[in-house]
VEXLUM-294632 format. One record per residue (C-alpha): residue in three letters; residue number from 0; x, y, z; chain. Coordinates in steps of 0.2 Angstrom, whole numbers. Layout:
N
{r:ala k:NUM px:X py:Y pz:Z c:A}
...
***
This chain:
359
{r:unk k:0 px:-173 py:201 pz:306 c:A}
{r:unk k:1 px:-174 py:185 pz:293 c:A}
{r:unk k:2 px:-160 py:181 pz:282 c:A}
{r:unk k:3 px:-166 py:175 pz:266 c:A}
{r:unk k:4 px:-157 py:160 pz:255 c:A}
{r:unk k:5 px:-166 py:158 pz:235 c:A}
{r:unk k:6 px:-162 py:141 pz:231 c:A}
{r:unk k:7 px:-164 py:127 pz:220 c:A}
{r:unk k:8 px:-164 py:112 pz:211 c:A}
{r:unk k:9 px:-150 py:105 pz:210 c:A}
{r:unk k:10 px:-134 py:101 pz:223 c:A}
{r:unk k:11 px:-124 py:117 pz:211 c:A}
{r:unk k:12 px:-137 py:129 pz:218 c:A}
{r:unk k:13 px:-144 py:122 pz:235 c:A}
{r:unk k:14 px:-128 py:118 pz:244 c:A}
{r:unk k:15 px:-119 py:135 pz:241 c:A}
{r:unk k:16 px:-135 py:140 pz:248 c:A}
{r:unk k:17 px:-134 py:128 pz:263 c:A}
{r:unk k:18 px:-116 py:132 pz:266 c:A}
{r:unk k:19 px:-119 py:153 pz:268 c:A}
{r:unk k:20 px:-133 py:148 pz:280 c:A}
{r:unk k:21 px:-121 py:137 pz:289 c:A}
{r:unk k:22 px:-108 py:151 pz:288 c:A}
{r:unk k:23 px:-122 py:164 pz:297 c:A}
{r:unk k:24 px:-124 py:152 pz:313 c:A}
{r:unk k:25 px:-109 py:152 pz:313 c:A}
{r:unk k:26 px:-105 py:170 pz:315 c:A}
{r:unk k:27 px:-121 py:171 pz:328 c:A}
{r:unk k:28 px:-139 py:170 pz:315 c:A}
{r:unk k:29 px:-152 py:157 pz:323 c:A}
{r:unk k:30 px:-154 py:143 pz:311 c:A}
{r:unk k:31 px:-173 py:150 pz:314 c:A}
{r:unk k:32 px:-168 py:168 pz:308 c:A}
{r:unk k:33 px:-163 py:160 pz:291 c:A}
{r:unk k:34 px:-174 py:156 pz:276 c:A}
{r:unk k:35 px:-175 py:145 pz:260 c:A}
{r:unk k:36 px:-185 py:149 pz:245 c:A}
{r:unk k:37 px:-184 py:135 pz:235 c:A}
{r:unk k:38 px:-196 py:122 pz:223 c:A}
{r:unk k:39 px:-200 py:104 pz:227 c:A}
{r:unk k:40 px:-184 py:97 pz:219 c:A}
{r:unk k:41 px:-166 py:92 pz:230 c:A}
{r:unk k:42 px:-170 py:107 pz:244 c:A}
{r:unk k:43 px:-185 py:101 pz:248 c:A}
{r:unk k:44 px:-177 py:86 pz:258 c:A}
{r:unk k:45 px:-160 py:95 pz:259 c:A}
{r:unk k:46 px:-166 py:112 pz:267 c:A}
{r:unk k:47 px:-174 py:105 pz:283 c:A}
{r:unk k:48 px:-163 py:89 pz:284 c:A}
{r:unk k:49 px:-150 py:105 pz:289 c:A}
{r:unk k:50 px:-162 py:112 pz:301 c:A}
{r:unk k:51 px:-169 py:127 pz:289 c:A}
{r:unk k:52 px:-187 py:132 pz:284 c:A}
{r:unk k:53 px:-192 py:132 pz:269 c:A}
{r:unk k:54 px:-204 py:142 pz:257 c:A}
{r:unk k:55 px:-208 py:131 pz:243 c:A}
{r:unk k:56 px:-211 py:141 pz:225 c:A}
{r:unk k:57 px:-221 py:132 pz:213 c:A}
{r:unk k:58 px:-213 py:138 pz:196 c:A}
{r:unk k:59 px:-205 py:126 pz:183 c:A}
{r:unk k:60 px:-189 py:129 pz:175 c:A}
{r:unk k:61 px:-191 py:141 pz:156 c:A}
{r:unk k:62 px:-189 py:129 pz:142 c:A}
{r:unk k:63 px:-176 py:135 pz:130 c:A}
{r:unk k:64 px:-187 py:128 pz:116 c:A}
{r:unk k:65 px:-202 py:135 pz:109 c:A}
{r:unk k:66 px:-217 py:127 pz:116 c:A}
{r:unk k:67 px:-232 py:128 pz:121 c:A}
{r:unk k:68 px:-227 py:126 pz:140 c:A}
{r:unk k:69 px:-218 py:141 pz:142 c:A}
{r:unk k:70 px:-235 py:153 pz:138 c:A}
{r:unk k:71 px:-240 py:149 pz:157 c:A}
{r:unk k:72 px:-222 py:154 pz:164 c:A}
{r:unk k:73 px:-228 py:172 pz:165 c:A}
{r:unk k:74 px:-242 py:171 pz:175 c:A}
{r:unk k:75 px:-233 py:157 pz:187 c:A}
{r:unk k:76 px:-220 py:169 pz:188 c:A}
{r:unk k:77 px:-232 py:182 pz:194 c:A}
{r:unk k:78 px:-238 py:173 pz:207 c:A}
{r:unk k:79 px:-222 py:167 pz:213 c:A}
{r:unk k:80 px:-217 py:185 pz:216 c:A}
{r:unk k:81 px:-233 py:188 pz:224 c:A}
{r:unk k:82 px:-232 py:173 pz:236 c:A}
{r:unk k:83 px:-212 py:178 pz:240 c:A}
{r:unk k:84 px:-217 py:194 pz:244 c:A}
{r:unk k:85 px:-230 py:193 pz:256 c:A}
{r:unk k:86 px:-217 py:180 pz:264 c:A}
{r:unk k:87 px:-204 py:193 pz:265 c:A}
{r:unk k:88 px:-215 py:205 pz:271 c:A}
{r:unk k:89 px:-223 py:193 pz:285 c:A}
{r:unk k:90 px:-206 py:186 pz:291 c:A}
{r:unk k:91 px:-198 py:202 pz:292 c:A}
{r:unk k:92 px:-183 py:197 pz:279 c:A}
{r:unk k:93 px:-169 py:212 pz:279 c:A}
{r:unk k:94 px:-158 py:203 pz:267 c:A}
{r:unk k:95 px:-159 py:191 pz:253 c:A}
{r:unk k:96 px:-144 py:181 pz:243 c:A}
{r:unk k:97 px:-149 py:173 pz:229 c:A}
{r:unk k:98 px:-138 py:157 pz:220 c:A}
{r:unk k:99 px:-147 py:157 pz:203 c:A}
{r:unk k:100 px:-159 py:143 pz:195 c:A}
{r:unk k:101 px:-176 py:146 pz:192 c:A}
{r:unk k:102 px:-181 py:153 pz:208 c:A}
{r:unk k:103 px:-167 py:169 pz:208 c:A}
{r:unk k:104 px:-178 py:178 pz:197 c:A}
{r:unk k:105 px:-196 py:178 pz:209 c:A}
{r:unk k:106 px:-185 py:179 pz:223 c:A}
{r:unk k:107 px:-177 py:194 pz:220 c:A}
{r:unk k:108 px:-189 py:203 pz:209 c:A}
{r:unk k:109 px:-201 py:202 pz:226 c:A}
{r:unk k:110 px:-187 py:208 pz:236 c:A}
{r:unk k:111 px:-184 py:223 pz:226 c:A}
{r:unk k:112 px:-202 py:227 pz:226 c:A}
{r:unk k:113 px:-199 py:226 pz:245 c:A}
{r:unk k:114 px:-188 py:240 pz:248 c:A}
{r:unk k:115 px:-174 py:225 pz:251 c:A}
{r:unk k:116 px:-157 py:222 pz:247 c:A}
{r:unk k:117 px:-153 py:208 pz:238 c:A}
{r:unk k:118 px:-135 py:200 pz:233 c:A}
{r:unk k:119 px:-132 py:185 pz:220 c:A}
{r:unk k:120 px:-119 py:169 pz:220 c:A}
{r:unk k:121 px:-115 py:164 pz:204 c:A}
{r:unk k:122 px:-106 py:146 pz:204 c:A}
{r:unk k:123 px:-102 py:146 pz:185 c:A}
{r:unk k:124 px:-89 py:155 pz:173 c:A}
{r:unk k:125 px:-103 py:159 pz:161 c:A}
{r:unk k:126 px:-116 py:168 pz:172 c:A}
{r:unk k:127 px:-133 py:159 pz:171 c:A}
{r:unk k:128 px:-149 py:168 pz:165 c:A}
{r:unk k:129 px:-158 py:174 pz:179 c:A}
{r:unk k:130 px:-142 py:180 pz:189 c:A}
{r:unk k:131 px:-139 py:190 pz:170 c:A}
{r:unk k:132 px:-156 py:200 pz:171 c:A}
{r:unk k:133 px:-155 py:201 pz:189 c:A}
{r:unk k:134 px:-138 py:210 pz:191 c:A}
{r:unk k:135 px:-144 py:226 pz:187 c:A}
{r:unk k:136 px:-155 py:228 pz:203 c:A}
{r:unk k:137 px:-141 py:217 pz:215 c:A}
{r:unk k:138 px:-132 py:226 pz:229 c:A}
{r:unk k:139 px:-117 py:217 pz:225 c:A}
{r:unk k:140 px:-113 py:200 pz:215 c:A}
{r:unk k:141 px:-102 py:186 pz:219 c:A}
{r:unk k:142 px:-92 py:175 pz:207 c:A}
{r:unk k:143 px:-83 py:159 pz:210 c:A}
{r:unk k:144 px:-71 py:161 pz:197 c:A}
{r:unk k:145 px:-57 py:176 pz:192 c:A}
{r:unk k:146 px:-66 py:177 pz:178 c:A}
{r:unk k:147 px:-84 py:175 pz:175 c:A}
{r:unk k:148 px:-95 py:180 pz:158 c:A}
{r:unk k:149 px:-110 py:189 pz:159 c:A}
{r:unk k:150 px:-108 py:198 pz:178 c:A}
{r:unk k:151 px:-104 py:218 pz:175 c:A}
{r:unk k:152 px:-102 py:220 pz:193 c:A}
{r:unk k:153 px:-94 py:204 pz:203 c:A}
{r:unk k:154 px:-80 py:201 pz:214 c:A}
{r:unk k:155 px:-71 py:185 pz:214 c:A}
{r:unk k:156 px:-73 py:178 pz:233 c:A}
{r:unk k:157 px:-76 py:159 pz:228 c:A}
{r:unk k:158 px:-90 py:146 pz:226 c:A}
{r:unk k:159 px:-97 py:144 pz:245 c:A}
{r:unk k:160 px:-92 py:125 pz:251 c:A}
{r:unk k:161 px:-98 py:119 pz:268 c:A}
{r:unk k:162 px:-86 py:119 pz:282 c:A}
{r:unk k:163 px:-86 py:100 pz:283 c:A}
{r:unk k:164 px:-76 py:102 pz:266 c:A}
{r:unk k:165 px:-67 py:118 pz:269 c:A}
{r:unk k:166 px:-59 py:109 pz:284 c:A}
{r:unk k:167 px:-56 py:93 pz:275 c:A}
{r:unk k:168 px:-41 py:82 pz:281 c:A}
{r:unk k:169 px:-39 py:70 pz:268 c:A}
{r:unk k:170 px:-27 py:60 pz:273 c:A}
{r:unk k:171 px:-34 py:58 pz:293 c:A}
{r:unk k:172 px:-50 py:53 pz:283 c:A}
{r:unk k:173 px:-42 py:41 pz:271 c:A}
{r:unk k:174 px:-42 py:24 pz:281 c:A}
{r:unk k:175 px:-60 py:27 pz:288 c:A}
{r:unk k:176 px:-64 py:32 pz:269 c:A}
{r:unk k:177 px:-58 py:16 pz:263 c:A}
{r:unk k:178 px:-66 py:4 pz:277 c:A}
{r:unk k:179 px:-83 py:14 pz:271 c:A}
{r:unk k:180 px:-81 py:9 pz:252 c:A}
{r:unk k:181 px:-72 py:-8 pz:256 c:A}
{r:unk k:182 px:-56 py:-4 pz:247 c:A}
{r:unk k:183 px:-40 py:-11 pz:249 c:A}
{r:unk k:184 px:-24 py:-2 pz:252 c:A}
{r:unk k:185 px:-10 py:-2 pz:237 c:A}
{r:unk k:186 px:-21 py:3 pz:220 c:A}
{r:unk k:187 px:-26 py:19 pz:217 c:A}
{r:unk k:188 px:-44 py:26 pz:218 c:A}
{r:unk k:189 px:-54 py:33 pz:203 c:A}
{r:unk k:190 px:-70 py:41 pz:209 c:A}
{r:unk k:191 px:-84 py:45 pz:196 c:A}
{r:unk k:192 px:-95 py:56 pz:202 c:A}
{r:unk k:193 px:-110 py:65 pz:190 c:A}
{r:unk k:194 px:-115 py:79 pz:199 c:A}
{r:unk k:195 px:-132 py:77 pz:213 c:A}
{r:unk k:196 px:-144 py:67 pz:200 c:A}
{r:unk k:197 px:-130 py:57 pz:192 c:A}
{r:unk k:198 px:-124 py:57 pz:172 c:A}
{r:unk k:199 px:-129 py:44 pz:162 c:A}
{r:unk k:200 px:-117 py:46 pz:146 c:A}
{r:unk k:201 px:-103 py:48 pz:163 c:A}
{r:unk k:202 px:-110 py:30 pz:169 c:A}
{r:unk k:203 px:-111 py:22 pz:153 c:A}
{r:unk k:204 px:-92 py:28 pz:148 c:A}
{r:unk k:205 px:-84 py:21 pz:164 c:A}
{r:unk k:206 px:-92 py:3 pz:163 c:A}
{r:unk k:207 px:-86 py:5 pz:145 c:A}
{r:unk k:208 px:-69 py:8 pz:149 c:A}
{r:unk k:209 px:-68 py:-4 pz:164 c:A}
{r:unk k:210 px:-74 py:-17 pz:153 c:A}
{r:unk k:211 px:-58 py:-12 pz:142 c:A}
{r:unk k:212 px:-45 py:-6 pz:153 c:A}
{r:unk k:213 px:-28 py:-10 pz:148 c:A}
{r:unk k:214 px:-22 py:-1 pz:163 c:A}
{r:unk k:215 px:-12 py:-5 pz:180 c:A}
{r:unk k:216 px:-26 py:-14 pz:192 c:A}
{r:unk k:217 px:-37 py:2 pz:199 c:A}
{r:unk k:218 px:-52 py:3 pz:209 c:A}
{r:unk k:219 px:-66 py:14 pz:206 c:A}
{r:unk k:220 px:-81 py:22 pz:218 c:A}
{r:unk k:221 px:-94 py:27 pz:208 c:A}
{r:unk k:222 px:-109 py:40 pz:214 c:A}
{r:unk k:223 px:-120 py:34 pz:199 c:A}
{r:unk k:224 px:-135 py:43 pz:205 c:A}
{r:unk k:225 px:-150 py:36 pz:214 c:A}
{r:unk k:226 px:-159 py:34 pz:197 c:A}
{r:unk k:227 px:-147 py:24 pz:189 c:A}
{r:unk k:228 px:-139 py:14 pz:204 c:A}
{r:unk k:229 px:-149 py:-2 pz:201 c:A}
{r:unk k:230 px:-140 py:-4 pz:183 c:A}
{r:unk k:231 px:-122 py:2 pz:187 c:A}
{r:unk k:232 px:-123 py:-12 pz:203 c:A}
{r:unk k:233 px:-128 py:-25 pz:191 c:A}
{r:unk k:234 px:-112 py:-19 pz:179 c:A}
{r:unk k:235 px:-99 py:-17 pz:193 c:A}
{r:unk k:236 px:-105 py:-37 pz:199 c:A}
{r:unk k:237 px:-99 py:-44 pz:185 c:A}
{r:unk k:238 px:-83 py:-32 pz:183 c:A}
{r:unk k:239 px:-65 py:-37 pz:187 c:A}
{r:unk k:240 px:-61 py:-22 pz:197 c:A}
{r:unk k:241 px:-68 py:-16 pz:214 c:A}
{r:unk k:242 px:-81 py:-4 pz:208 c:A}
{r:unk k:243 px:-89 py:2 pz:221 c:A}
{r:unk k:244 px:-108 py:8 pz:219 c:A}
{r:unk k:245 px:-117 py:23 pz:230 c:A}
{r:unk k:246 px:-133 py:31 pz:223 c:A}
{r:unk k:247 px:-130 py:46 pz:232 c:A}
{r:unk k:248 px:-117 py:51 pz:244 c:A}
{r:unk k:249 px:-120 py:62 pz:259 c:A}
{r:unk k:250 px:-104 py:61 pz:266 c:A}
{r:unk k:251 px:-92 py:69 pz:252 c:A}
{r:unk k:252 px:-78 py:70 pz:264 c:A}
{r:unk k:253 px:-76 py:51 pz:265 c:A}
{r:unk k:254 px:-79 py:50 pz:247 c:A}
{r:unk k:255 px:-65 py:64 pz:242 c:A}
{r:unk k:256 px:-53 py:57 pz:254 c:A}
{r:unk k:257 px:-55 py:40 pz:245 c:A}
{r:unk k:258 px:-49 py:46 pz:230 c:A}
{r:unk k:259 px:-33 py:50 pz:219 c:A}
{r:unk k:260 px:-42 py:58 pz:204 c:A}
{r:unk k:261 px:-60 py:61 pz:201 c:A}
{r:unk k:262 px:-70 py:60 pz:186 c:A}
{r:unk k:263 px:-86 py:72 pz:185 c:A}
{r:unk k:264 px:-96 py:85 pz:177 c:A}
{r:unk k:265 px:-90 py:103 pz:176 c:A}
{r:unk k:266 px:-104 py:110 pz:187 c:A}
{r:unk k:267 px:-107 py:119 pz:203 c:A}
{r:unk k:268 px:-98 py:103 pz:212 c:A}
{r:unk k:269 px:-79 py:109 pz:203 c:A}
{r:unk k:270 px:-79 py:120 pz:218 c:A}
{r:unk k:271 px:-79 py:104 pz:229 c:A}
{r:unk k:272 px:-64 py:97 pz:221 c:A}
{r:unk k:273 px:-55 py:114 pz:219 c:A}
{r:unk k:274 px:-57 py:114 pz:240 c:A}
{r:unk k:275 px:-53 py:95 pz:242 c:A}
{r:unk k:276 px:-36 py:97 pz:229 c:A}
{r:unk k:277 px:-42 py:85 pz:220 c:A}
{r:unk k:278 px:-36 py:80 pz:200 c:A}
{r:unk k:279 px:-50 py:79 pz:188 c:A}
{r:unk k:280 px:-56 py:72 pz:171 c:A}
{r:unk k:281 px:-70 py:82 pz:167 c:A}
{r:unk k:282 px:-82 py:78 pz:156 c:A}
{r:unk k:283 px:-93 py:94 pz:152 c:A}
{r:unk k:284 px:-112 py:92 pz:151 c:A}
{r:unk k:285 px:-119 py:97 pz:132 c:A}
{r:unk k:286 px:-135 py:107 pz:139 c:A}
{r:unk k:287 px:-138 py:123 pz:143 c:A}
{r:unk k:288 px:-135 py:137 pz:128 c:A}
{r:unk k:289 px:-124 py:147 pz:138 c:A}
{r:unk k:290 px:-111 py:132 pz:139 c:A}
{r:unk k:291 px:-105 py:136 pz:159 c:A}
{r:unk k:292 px:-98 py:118 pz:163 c:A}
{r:unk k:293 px:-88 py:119 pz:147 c:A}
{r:unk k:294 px:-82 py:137 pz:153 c:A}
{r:unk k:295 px:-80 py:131 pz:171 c:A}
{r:unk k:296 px:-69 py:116 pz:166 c:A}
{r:unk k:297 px:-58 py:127 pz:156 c:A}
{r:unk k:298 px:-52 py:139 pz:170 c:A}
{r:unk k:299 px:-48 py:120 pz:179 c:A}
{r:unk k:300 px:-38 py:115 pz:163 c:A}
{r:unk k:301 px:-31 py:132 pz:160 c:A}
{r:unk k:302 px:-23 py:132 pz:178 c:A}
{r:unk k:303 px:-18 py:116 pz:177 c:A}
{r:unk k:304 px:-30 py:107 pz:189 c:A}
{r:unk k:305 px:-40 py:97 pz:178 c:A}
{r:unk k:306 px:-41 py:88 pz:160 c:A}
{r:unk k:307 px:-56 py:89 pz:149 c:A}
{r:unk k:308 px:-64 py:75 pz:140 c:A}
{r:unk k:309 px:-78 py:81 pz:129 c:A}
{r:unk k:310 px:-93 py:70 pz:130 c:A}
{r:unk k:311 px:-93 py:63 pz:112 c:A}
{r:unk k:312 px:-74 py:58 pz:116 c:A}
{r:unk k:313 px:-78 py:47 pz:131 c:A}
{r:unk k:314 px:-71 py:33 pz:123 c:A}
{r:unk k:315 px:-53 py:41 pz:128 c:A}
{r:unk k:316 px:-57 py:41 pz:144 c:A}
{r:unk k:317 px:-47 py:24 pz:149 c:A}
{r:unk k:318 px:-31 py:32 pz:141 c:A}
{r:unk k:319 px:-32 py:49 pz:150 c:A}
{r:unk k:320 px:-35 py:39 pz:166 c:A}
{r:unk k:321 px:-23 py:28 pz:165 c:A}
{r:unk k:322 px:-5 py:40 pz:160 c:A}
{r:unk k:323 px:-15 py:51 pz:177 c:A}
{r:unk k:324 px:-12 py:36 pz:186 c:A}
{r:unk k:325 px:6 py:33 pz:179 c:A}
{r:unk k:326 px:11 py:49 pz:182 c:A}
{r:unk k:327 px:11 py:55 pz:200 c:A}
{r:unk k:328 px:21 py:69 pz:202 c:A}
{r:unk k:329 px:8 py:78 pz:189 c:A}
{r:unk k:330 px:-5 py:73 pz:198 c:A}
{r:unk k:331 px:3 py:82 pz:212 c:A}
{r:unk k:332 px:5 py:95 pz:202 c:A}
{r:unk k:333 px:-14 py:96 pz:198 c:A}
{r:unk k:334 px:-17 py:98 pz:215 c:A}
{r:unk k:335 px:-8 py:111 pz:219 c:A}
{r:unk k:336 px:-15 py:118 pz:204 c:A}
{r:unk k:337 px:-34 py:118 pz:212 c:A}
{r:unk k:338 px:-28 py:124 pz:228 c:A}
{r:unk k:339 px:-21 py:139 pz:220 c:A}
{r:unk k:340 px:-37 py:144 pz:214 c:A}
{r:unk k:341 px:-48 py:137 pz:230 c:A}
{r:unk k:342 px:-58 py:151 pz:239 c:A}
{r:unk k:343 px:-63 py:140 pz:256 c:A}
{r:unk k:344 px:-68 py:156 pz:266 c:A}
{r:unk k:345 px:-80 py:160 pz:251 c:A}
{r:unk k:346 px:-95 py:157 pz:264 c:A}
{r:unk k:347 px:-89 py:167 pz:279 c:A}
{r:unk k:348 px:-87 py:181 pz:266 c:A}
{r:unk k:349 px:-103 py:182 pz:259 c:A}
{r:unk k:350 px:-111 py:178 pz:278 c:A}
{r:unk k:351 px:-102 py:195 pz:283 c:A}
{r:unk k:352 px:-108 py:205 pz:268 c:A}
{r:unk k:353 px:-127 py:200 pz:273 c:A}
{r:unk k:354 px:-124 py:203 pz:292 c:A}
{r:unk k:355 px:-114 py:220 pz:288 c:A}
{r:unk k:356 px:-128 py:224 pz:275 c:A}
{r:unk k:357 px:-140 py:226 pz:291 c:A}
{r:unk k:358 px:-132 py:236 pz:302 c:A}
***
């Protein structure tokens, strides 16, 4: 009997994904039991590089304006559902889990044509479109935050995180993470990290405020993305702080264990620094009606854990960074904060739910 992951486009969605499929071996699932239905976008390199297949769904993303583009959505849509259900039907898929984007929607309407139980992961306080029409029809829904708009019928278990994270040792880490970055011992670390394809308005504000700091010395690794690595190196060359440049980082362990506060989006990837215990400066993205990163970095700032810096207030960013680093008994503070909130089994859980869902 197949598992089935629906996946897609960006790190918020896939690796949740990655990480229950992880969590299934884990408990006793063949790797070759378990599979993706994604797109063509991050899973399609980050599926099989973790040993998964995966069914590639051709279906583009609704556009929230009106336009021309979106008339062709149905009929893609039909024949997404179509191709998902002869897969499900042909690789004998008991079960399906669903993590929302563009491809929840096919994914699970085929499986309910199927006869098969399907389950949703939500990683956002404001639930996101598809995972909002597809409730009704779910088995059960899973949220990664105590509170989360737009589910009628989820339980809190956490955002899934790999067990790589889960397990994270920071400080064993610490001296091989700053070897890796070339950093020196004595100044604190900000890192700066804009979720999988990187922010530009986040990359624009630091080298902004490194040009201007009026800070205590600091240095800075910075996951630009791979789209915009070129021009942040060519900034940090000519900067006066070690500022370290990586286009993408596989290895977020090292990159966590470097820091002492991280500056980021609010997506999907506020889990990771929930598990890691990590302060943060988030800076909410402005897209997207339904306004989830704004929603997910205010259940960090409400505990405690994080502080917010809207987008058009970036030019404060210096200032909020530099009392963080003045002050490290509330940075202490802000870690204990995530931690109260961290959900680290949330994979395991949702594993055993699919497994238990088959007996």
């Amino acid at each position: 009997m197949t598992f089935a992951i629906a996946a897609a486009g960006t790190a918020g969605h896939v690796y949740p994904g990655l990480a229950v499929a992880e969590a299934l071996v884990a408990q006793g699932v063949d790797p070759s039991d378990v599979l993706f239905i994604g797109g063509d976008r991050l899973e399609a390199t980050a599926v099989p590089a973790a040993g998964f297949r995966l069914l590639s769904v051709p279906l583009q993303g609704l556009s929230r304006r009106l336009t021309a583009r979106n008339l062709t959505i149905p009929a893609k849509l039909a024949r997404a559902v179509r191709r998902v259900r002869r897969e499900l039907a042909n690789r004998a898929v008991g079960v399906l889990l669903a993590t929302g984007g563009y491809v929840a929607a096919p994914a699970g309407w085929a499986a309910r044509s199927e006869g098969i139980p399907f389950y949703l992961s939500e990683q956002n306080a404001v639930a996101g479109l598809a995972n909002r029409v597809m409730e009704r029809w779910a088995v059960r829904s899973f949220a990664s935050f105590s509170r989360t708009s737009g589910l009628k019928k989820a339980d809190w278990v956490g955002n899934p995180v790999r067990a790589d994270l889960t397990r994270l040792d920071r400080l064993s880490l610490r001296k091989e993470a700053f070897c890796r970055y070339d950093l020196v011992d004595g100044l604190p670390v900000v890192g700066v990290m804009g979720g999988s394809l990187g922010a530009a308005a986040i990359n624009r504000g630091v080298a902004e405020m490194l040009g201007e700091w009026k800070g205590d010395p600091v240095q800075v690794v910075h996951l630009a993305g791979e789209i915009h690595t070129d021009e942040m190196t060519r900034a940090a060359e000519d900067a006066d702080h070690r500022w370290r440049v990586v286009g993408f980082e596989r290895r977020m362990d090292f990159f966590y264990s470097a820091c002492d506060v991280v500056v980021a989006r609010a997506g999907g990837g506020v889990a990771e620094l929930i598990i890691a215990g990590l302060p943060s400066v988030l800076v909410p993205g402005e897209f997207g009606s339904a306004g989830h990163q704004a929603a997910n970095a205010a259940a960090l700032e409400d505990v405690g854990a994080a502080v917010i810096v809207p987008e058009p207030r970036l030019g404060e960013l210096g200032s909020v960074l530099a009392d963080l680093l003045a002050d490290p008994d509330r940075r202490t503070r802000m870690s204990e904060a995530a931690a109260g909130i961290a959900r680290p089994r949330a994979a395991e859980t949702i594993a055993e739910e699919l497994r238990r869902c088959l007996v």
